[in-house]
N, C-alpha and C positions, 0 to 999 in steps of 0.2 A: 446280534448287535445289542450293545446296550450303552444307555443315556443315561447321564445324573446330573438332575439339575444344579448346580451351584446355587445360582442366584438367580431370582424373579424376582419381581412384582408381589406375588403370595408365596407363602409360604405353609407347608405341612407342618405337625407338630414338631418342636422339639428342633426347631431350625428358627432362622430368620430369615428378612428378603429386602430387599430395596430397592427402588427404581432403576433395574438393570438386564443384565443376561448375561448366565454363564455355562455354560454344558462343557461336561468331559464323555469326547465319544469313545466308544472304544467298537471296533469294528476293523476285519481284515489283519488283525495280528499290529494295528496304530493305536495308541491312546491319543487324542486328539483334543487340545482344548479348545474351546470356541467360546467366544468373549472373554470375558473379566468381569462385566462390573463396573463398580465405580470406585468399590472403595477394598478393603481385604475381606471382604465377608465372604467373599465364593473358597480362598483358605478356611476361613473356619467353618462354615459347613460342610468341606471336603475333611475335612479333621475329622469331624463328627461320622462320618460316612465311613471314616477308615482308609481314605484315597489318599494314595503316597503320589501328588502331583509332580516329583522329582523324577518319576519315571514316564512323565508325558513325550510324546516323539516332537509333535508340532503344536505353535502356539497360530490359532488362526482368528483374524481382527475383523470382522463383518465390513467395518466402517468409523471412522474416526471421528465416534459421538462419545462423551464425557463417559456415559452410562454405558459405553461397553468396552472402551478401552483406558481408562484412569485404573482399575484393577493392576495393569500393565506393569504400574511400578514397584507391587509387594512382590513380584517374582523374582527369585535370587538367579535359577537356573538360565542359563545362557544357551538358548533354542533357538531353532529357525523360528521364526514370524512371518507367516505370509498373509500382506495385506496385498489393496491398493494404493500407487502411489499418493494421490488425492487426497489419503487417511492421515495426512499429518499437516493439512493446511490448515489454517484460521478461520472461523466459523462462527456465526453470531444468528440468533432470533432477529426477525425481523422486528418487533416491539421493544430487541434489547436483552444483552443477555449471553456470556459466552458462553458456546455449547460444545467448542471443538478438544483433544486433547489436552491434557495438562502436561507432555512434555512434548519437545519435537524431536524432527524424523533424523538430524545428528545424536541426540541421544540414546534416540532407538537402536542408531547403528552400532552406539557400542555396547547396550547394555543386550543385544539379541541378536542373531544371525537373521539380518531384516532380509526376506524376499519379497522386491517392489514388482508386482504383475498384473497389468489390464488385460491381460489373456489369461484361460483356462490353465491352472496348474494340475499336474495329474501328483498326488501325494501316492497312491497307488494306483493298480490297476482298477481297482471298486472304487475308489474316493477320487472326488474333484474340488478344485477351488475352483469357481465361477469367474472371475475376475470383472468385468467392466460386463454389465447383464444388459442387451440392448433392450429397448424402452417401444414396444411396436402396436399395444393396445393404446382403443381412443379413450380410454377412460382410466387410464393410473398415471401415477406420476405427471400432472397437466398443469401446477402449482406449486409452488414451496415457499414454505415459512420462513427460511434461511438464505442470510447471504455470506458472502466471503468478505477477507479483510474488505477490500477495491469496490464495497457495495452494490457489486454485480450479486445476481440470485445465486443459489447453492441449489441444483441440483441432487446434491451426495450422489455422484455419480460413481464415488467409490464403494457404493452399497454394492456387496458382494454375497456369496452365499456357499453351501455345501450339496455337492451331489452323490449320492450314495446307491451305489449297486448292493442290491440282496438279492435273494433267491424268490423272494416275494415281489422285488419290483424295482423301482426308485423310490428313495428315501429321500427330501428335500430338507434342510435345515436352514432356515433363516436367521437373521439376526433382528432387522427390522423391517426387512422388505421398503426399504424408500424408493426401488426398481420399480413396484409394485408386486404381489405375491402371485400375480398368473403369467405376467413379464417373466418370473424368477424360474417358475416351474416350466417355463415353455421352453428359456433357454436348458434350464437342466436337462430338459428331454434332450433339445436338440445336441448339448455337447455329450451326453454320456448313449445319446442313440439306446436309448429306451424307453419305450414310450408308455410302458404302465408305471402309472405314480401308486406307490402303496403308502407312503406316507408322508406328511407336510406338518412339520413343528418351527414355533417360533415366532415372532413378532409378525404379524401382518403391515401391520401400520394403520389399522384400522380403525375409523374413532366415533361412526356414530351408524345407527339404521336407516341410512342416506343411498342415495343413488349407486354411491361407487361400492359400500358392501352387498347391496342388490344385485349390481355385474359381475362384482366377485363367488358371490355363491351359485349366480346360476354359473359361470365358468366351473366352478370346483366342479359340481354335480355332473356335468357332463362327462367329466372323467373317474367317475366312479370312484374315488380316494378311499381307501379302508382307514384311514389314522388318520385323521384331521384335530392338530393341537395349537392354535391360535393363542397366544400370552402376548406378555409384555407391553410392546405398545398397541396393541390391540384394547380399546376401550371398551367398557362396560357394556353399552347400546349394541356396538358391533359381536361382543362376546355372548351375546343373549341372544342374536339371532344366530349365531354359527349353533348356538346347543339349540333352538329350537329348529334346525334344517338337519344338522348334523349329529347330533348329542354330544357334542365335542366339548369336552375342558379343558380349561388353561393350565399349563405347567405349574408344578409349586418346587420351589427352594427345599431340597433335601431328595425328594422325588426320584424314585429308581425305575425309568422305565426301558420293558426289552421289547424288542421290533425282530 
């Protein structure tokens, strides 16, 4: 199996990055793209890379935040998309602030072969899309910054994820874990019925050396993980304890990693 990163947060030499998430999976004979971005930079550093994104099978949307679906619109190729339905609603900071899509989900339908699903999608036999990740820890997901147009709170209960069969274990791919990241991995066990994790990349959602990354790494630890790569929205404070528990680094833009 092998990962490239598009777009992050940091970037490797001889790449860029920006406030975002993009991975091209490839795994089980799929190319797989997962996020966008925000803007066309995850193109130009697939250019740079040498990846012909016109031979991608599925385009798959974590969740319907600016910074990982606004990429959405530089794609010419007309592919399945498989989000949550959720992912194309109106969404705002609670201080102020739109955070949700820049187009909507009649757009989507004609510029993509959109699949809307809160249930697990099986893309192959190894690969899963997560769909609606139930929320059963007392300590993730307990608050949120955002609300919807009707100024009810935003959950992002369309935060969604990938689950990947290898000969090494499960493979979890996030986008930003708003489920929370042990919510995310627990469902992934439970829908692909395997219970060694080998590896967990991608946005935690983690933002300081506080209580909730404290229960998050003792949960990790418990389950022995060999690949721990926390990025994106993953902050500084919380990235500094995972490399002193874990040795784990963050993803960078351009980044060729094989699992």
């Amino acid at each position: 199996m092998k990962i490239y990163v598009l777009t992050d947060n940091h970037a490797s030499k001889n790449f860029s990055a920006e406030w975002g998430l993009s991975l091209l999976i490839k795994h089980d004979c799929k190319n797989i793209l997962f996020d966008f971005g925000n803007s066309k930079l995850f193109l130009e550093n697939a250019k740079k890379l040498g990846i012909d994104l016109s031979l991608v099978d599925y385009y798959i949307l974590s969740h319907g935040h600016w910074d990982h679906g606004d990429g959405l619109a530089y794609l010419k190729e007309k592919k399945k998309l498989i989000c949550h339905p959720n992912a194309f609603i109106k969404r705002y900071r609670k201080t102020g602030g739109y955070i949700g899509l820049s187009f909507n989900i009649e757009e989507a339908k004609e510029k993509f072969e959109l699949c809307l699903t809160r249930k697990p999608y099986m893309i192959s036999d190894k690969i899963i899309f997560l769909g609606k990740i139930p929320r059963n820890t007392e300590f993730e997901s307990q608050k949120t910054n955002f609300v919807k147009e009707d100024g009810s709170e935003d959950f992002v209960i369309d935060d969604s994820a990938l689950a990947i069969k290898s000969e090494k274990g499960l493979i979890v791919i996030s986008g930003c874990a708003h489920a929370g990241i042990c919510n995310t991995i627990e469902y992934a066990r439970k829908v692909s019925k395997v219970d060694k994790v080998y590896a967990v990349l991608g946005g935690f959602h983690l933002k300081g050396n506080d209580d909730l990354t404290t229960k998050t790494i003792k949960y990790l630890k418990k389950l022995n993980i060999d690949i721990l790569r926390p990025s994106h929205c993953t902050q500084f404070p919380a990235l500094a304890e995972f490399y002193n528990n874990f040795n784990s680094k963050p993803l960078l833009a351009g980044a060729e990693i094989n699992i």
